[in-house]
N, C-alpha and C positions, 0 to 999 in steps of 0.2 A: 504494500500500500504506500509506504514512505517512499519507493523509487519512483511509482506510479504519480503520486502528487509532484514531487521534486523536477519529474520530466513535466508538470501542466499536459496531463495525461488523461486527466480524470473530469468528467462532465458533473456527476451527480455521484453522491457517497452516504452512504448511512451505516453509523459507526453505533453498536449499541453499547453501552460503559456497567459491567457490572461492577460491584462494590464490592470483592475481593482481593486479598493477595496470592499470586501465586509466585513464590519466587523472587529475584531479582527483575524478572520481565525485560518487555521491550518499552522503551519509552517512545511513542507515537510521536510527540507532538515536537521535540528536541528538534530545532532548526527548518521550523515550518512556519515558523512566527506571521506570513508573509498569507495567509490563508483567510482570513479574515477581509482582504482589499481584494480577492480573486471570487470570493465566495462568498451568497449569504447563507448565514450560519441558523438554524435554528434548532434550539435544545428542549426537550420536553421531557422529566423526569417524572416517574408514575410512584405511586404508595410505596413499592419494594423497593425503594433506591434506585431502578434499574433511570439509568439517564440516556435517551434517543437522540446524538445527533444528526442532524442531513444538513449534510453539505451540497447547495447547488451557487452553479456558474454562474455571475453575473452576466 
């Protein structure tokens, strides 16, 4: 997904965010700062923590 975005590769994305840890993981968002000017962003988090973002292209 990161080289996919990094390349402006990506039209539409929906990232869903559980509220665990597992591990050391991968960190998504590290040097993508630049996402927010390419995309609007909208977040909607339901009862169970669980957070839905979609990312689409301006």
């Amino acid at each position: 997904m990161r080289q996919f975005l990094e390349a402006d590769l990506v039209d539409h994305l929906h990232v869903v965010l559980v509220p665990i840890v597992l591990g050391r993981g991968v960190r998504l968002w590290d040097g993508l700062e630049s996402l927010e000017s390419r995309f609007a962003v909208e977040s909607v988090t339901s009862p169970s923590g669980v957070t839905h973002l979609t990312f689409t292209r301006r």
